[in-house]
Gaussian input, Z-matrix of N, CA and C with variables (Angstrom, degrees):
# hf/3-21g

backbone

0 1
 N
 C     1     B1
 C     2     B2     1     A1
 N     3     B3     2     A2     1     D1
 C     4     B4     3     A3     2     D2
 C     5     B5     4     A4     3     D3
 N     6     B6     5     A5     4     D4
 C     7     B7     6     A6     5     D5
 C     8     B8     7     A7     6     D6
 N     9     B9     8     A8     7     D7
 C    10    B10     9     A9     8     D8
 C    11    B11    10    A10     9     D9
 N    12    B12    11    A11    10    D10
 C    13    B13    12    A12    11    D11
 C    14    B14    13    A13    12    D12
 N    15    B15    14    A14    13    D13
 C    16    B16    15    A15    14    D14
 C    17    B17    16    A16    15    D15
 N    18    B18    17    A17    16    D16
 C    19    B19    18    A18    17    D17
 C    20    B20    19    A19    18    D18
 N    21    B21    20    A20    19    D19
 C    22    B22    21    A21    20    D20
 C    23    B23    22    A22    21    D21
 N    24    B24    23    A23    22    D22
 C    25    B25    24    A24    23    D23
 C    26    B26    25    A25    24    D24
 N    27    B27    26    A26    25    D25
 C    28    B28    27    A27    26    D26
 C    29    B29    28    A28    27    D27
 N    30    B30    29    A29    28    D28
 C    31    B31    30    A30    29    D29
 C    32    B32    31    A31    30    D30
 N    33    B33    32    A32    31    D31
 C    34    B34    33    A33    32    D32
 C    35    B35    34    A34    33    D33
 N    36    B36    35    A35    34    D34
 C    37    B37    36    A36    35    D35
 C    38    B38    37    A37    36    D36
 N    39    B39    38    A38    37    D37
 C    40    B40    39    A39    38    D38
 C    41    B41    40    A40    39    D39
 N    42    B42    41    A41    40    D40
 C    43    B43    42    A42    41    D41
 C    44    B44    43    A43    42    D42
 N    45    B45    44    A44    43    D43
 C    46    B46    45    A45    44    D44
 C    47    B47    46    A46    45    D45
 N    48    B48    47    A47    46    D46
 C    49    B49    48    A48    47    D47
 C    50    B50    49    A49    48    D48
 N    51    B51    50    A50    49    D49
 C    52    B52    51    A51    50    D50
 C    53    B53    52    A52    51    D51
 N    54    B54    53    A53    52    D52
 C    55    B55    54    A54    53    D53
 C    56    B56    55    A55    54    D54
 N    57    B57    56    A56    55    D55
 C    58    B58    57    A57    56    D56
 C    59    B59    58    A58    57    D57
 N    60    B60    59    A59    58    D58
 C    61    B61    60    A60    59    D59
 C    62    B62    61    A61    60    D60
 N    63    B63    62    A62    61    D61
 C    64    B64    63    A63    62    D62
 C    65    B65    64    A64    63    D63
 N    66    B66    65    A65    64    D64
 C    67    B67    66    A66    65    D65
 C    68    B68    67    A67    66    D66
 N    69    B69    68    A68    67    D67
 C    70    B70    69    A69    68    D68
 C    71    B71    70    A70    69    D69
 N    72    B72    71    A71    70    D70
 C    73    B73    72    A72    71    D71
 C    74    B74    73    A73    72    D72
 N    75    B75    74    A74    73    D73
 C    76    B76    75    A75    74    D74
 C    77    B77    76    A76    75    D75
 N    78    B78    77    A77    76    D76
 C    79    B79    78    A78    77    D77
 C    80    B80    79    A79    78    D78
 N    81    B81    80    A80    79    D79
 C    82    B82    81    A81    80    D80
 C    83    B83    82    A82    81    D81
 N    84    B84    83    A83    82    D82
 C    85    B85    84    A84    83    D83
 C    86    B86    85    A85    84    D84
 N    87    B87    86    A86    85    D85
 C    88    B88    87    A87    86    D86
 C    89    B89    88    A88    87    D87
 N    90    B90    89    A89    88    D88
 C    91    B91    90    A90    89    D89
 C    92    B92    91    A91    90    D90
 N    93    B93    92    A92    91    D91
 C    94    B94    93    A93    92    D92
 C    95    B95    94    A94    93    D93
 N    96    B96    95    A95    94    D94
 C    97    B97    96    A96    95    D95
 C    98    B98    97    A97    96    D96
 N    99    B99    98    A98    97    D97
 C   100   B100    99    A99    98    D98
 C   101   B101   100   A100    99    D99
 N   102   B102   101   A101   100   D100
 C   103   B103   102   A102   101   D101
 C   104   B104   103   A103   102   D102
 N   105   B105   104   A104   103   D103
 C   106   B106   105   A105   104   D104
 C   107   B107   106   A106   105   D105
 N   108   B108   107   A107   106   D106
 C   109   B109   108   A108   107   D107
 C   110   B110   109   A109   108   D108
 N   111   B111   110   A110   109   D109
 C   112   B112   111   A111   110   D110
 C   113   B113   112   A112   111   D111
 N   114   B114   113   A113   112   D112
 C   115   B115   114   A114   113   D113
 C   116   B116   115   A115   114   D114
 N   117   B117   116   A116   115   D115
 C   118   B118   117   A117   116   D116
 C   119   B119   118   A118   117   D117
 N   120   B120   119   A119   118   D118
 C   121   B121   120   A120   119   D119
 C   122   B122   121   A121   120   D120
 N   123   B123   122   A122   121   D121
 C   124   B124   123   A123   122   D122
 C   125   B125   124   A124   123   D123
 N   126   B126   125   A125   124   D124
 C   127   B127   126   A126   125   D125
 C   128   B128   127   A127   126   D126
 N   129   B129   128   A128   127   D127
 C   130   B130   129   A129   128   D128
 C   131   B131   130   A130   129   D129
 N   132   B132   131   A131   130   D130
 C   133   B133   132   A132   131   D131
 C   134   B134   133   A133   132   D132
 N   135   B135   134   A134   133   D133
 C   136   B136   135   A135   134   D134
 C   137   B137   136   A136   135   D135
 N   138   B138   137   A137   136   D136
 C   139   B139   138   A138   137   D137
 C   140   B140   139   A139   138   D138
 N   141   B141   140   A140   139   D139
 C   142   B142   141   A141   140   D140
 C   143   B143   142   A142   141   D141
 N   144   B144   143   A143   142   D142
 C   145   B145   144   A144   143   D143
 C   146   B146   145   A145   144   D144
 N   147   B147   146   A146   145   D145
 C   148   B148   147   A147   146   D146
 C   149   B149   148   A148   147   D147
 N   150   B150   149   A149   148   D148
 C   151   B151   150   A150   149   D149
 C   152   B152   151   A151   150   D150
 N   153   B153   152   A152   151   D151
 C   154   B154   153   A153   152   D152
 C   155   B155   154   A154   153   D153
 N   156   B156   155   A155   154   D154
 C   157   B157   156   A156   155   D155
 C   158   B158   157   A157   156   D156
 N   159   B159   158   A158   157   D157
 C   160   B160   159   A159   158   D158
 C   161   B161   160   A160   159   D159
 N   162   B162   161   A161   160   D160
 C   163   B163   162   A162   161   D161
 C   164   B164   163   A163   162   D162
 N   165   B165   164   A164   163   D163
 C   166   B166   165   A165   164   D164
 C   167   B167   166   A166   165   D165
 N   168   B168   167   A167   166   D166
 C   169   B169   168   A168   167   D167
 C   170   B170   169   A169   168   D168
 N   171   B171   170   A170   169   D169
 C   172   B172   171   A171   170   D170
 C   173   B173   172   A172   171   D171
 N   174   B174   173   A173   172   D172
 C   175   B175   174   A174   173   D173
 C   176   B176   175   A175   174   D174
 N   177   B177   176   A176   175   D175
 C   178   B178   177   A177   176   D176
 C   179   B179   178   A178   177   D177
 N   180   B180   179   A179   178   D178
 C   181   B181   180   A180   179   D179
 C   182   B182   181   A181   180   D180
 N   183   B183   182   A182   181   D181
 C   184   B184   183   A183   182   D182
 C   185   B185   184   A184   183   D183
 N   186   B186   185   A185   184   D184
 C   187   B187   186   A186   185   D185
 C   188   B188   187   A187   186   D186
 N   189   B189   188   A188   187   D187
 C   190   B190   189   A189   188   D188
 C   191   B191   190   A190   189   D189
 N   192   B192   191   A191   190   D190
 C   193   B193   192   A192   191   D191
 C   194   B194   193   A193   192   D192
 N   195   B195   194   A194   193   D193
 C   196   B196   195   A195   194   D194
 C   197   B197   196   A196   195   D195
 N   198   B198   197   A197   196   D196
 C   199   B199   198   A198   197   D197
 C   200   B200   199   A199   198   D198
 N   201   B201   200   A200   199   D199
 C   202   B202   201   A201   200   D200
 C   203   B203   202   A202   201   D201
 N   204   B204   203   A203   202   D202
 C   205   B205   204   A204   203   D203
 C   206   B206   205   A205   204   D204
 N   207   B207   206   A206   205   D205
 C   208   B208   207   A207   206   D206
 C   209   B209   208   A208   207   D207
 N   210   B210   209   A209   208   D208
 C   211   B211   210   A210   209   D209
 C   212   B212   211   A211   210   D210
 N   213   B213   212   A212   211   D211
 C   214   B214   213   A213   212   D212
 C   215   B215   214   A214   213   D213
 N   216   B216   215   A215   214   D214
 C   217   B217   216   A216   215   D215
 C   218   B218   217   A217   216   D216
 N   219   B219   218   A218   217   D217
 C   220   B220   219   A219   218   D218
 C   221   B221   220   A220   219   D219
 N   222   B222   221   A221   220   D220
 C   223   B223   222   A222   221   D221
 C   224   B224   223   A223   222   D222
 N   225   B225   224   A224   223   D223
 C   226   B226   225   A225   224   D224
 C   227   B227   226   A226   225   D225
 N   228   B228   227   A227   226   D226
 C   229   B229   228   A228   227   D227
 C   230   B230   229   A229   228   D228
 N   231   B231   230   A230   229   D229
 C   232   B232   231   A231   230   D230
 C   233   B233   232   A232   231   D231
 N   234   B234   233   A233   232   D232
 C   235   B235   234   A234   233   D233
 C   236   B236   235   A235   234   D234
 N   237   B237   236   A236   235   D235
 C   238   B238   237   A237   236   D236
 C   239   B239   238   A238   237   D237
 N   240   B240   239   A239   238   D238
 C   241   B241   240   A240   239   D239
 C   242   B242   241   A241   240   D240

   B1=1.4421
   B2=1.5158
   B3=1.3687
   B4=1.2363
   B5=1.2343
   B6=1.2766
   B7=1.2222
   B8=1.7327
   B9=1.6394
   B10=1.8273
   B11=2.1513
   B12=1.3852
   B13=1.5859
   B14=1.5941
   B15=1.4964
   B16=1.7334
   B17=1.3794
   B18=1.3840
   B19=1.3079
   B20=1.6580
   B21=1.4061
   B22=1.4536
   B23=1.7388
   B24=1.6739
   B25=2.4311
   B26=1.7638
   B27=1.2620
   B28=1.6472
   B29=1.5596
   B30=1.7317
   B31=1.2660
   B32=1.6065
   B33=1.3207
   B34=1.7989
   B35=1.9703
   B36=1.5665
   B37=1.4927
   B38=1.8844
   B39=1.1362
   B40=1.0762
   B41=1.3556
   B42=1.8029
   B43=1.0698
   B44=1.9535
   B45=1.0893
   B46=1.5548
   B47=1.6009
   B48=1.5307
   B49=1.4291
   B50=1.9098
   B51=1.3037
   B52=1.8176
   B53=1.3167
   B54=1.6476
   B55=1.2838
   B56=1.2422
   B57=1.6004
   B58=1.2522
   B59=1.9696
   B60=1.4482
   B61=1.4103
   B62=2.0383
   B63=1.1656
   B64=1.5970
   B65=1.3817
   B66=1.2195
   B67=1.5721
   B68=1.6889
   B69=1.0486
   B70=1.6351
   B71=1.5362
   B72=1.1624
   B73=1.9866
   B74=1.5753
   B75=1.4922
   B76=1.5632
   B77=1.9272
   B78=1.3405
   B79=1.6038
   B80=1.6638
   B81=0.9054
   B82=1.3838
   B83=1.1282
   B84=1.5282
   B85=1.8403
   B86=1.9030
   B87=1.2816
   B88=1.5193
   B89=1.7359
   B90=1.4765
   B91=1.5978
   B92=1.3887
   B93=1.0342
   B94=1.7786
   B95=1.5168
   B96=1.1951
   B97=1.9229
   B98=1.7585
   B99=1.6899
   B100=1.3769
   B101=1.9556
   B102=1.2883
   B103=1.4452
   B104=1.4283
   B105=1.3745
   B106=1.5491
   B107=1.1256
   B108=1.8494
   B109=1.8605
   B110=1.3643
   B111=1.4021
   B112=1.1725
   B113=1.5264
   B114=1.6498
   B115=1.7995
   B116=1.5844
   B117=1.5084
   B118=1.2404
   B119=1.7424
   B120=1.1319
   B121=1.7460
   B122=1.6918
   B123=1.8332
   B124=1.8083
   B125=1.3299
   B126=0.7382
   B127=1.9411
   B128=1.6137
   B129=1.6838
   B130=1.5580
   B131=2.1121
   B132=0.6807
   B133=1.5266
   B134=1.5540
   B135=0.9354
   B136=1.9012
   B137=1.5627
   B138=1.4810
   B139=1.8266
   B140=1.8036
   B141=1.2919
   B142=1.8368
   B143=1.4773
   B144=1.3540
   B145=1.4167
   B146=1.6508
   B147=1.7591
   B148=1.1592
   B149=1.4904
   B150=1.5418
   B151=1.7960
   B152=1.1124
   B153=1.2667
   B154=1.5883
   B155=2.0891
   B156=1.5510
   B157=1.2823
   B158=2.0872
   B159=1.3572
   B160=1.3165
   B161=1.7729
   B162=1.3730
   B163=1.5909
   B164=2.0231
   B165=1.7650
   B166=1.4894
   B167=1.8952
   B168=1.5651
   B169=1.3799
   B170=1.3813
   B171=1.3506
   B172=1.1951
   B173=1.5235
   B174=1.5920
   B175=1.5364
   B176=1.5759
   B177=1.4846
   B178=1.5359
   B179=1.7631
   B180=1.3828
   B181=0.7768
   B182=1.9091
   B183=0.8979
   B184=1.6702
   B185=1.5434
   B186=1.2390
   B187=1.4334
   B188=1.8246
   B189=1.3235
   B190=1.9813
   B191=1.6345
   B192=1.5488
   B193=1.3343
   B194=1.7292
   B195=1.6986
   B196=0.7294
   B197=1.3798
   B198=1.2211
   B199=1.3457
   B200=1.6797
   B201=1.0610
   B202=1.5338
   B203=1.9202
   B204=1.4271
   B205=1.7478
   B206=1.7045
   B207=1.2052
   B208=1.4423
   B209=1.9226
   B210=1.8946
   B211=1.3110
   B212=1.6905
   B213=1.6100
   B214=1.4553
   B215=1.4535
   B216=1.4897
   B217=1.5368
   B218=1.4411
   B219=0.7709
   B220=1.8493
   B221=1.5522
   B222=0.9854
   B223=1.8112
   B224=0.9966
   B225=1.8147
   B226=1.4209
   B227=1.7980
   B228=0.9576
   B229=1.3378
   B230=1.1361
   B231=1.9030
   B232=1.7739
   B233=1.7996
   B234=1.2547
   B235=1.6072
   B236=1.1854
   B237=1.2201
   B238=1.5265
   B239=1.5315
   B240=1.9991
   B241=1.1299
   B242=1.6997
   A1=109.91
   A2=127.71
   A3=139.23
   A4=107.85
   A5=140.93
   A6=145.32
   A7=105.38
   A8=95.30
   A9=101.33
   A10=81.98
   A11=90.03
   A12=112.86
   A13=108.84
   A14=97.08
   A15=135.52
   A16=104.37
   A17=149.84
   A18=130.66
   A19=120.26
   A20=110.53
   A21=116.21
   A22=117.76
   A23=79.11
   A24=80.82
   A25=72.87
   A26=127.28
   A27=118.19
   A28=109.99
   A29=108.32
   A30=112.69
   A31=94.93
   A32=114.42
   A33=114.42
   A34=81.21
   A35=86.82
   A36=81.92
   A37=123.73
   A38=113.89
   A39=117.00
   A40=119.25
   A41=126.88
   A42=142.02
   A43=95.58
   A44=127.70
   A45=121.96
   A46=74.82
   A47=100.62
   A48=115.78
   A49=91.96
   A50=83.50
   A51=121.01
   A52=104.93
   A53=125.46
   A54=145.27
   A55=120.38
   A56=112.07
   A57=113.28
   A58=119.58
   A59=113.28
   A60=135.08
   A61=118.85
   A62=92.98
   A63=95.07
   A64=107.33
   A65=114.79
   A66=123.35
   A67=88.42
   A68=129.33
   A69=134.24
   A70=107.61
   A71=99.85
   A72=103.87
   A73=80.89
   A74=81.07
   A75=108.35
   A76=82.57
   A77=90.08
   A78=116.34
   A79=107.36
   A80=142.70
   A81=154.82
   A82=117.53
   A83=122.02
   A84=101.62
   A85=83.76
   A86=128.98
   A87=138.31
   A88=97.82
   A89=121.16
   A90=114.38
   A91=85.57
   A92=142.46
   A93=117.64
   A94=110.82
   A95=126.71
   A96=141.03
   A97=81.95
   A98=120.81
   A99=97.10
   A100=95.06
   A101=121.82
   A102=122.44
   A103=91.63
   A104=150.39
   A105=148.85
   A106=102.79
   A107=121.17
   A108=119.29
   A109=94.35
   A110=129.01
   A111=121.32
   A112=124.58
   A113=94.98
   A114=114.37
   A115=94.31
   A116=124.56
   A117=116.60
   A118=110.96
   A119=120.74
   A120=111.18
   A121=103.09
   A122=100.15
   A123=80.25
   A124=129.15
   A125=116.98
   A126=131.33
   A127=96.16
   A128=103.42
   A129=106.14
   A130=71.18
   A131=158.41
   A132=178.11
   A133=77.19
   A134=165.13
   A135=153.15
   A136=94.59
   A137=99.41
   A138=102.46
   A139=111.76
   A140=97.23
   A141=87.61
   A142=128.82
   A143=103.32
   A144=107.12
   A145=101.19
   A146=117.28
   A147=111.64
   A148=148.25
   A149=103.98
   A150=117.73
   A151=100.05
   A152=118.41
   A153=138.62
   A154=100.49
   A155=106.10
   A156=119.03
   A157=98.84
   A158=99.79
   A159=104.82
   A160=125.52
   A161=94.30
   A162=108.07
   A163=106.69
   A164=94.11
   A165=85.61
   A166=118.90
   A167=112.91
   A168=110.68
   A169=111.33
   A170=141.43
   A171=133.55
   A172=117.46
   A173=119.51
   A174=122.79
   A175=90.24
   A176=101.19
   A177=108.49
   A178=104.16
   A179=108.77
   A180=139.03
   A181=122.76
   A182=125.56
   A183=112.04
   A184=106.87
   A185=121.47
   A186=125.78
   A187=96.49
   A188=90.45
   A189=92.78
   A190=105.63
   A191=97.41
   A192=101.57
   A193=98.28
   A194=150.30
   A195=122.87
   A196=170.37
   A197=110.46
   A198=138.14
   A199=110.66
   A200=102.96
   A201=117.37
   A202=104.99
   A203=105.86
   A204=115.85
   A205=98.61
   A206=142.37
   A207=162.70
   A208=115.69
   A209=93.98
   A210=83.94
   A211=74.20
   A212=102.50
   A213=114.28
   A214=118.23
   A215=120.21
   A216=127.98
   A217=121.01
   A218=96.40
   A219=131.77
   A220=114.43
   A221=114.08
   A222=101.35
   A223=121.91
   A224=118.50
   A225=110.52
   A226=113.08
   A227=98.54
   A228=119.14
   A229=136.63
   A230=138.76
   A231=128.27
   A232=104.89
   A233=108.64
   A234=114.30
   A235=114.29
   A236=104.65
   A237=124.08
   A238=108.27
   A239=126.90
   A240=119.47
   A241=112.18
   D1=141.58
   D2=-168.62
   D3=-93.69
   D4=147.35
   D5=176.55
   D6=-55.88
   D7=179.05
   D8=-162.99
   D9=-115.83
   D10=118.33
   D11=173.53
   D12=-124.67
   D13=106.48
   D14=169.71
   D15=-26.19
   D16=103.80
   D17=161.94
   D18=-114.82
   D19=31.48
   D20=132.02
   D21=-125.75
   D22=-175.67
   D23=-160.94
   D24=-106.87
   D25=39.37
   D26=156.27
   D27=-78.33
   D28=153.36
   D29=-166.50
   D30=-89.58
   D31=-176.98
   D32=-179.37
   D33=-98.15
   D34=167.05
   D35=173.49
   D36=-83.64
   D37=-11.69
   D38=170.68
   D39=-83.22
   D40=-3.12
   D41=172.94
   D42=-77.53
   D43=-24.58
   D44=-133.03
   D45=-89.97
   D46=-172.98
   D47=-173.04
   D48=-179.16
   D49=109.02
   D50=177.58
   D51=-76.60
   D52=128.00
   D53=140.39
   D54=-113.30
   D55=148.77
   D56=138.40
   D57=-130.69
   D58=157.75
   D59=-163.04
   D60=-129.40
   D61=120.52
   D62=-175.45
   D63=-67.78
   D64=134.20
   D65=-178.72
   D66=-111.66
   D67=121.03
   D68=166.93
   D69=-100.15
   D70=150.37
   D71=-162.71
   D72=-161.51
   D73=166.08
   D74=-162.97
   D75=-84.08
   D76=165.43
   D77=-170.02
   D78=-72.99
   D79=157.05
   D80=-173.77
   D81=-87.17
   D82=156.21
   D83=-143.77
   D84=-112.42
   D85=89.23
   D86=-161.36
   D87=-48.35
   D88=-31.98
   D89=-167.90
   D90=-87.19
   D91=-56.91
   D92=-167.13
   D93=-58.92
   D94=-41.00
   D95=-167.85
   D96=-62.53
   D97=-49.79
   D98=-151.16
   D99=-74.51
   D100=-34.17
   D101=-152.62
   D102=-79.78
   D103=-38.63
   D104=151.57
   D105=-22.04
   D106=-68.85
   D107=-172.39
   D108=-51.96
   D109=-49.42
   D110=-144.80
   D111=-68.11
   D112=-25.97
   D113=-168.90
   D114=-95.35
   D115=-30.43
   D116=172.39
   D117=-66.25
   D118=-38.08
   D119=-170.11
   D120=-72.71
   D121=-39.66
   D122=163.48
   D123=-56.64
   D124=-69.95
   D125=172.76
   D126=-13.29
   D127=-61.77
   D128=-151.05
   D129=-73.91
   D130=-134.46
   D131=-55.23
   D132=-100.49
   D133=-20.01
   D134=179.96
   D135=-81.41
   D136=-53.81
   D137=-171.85
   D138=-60.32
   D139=-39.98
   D140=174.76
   D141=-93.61
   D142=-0.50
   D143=-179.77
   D144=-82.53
   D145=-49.49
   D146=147.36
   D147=-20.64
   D148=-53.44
   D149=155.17
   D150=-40.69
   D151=-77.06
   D152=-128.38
   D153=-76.04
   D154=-29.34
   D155=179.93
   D156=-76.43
   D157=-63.04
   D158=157.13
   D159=-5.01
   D160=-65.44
   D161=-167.99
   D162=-81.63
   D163=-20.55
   D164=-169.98
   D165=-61.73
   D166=-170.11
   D167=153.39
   D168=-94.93
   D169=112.40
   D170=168.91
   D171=-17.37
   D172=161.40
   D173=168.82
   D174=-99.08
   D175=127.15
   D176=168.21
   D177=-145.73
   D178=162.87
   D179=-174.36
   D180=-48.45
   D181=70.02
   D182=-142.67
   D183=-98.51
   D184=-179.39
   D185=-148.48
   D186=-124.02
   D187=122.93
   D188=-175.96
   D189=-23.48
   D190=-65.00
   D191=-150.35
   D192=-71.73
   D193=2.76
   D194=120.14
   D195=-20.62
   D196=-40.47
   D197=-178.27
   D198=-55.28
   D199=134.46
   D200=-164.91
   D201=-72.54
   D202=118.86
   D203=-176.82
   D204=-19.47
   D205=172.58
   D206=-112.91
   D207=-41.61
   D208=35.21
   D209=-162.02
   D210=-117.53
   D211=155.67
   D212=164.32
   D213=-70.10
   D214=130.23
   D215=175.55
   D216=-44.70
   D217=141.14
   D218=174.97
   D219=-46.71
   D220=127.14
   D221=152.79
   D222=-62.14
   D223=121.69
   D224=-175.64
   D225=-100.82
   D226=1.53
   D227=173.83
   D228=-163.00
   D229=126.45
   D230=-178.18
   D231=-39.56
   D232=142.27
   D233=154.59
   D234=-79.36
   D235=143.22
   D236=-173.57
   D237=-135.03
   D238=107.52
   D239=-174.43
   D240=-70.09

């Protein structure tokens, strides 16, 4: 059997040697960070109100004699003077 020959230039891990280094940066611009959250919670609140309209029964126009036993009748049609 032939000896064991390395064929990458990777280090072993017990060879390695871990740092870390402060990178300092200018401060964060608080009115853009807040108007980003702000346009994202609409978006996300447009997209589920959408679902949520999605899943409903529409409001429509319903027929007296529809109307569910002890409930008052429906508009069966817009008024028109």
């Amino acid at each position: 059997m032939g000896t064991y020959v390395k064929k990458t230039d990777r280090r072993r891990y017990e060879d390695r040697s871990f740092s870390a280094r402060a990178v300092h940066r200018d401060q964060a611009d608080l009115h853009k960070l807040a108007e980003v959250l702000i346009r994202l919670t609409l978006q996300e609140t447009g997209h589920s109100r959408a679902e949520r309209r999605a899943t409903e029964t529409p409001e429509t126009y319903r027929d007296p004699g529809t109307a569910a036993p002890g409930t008052k009748a429906g508009v069966s049609a817009p008024l028109v003077e």
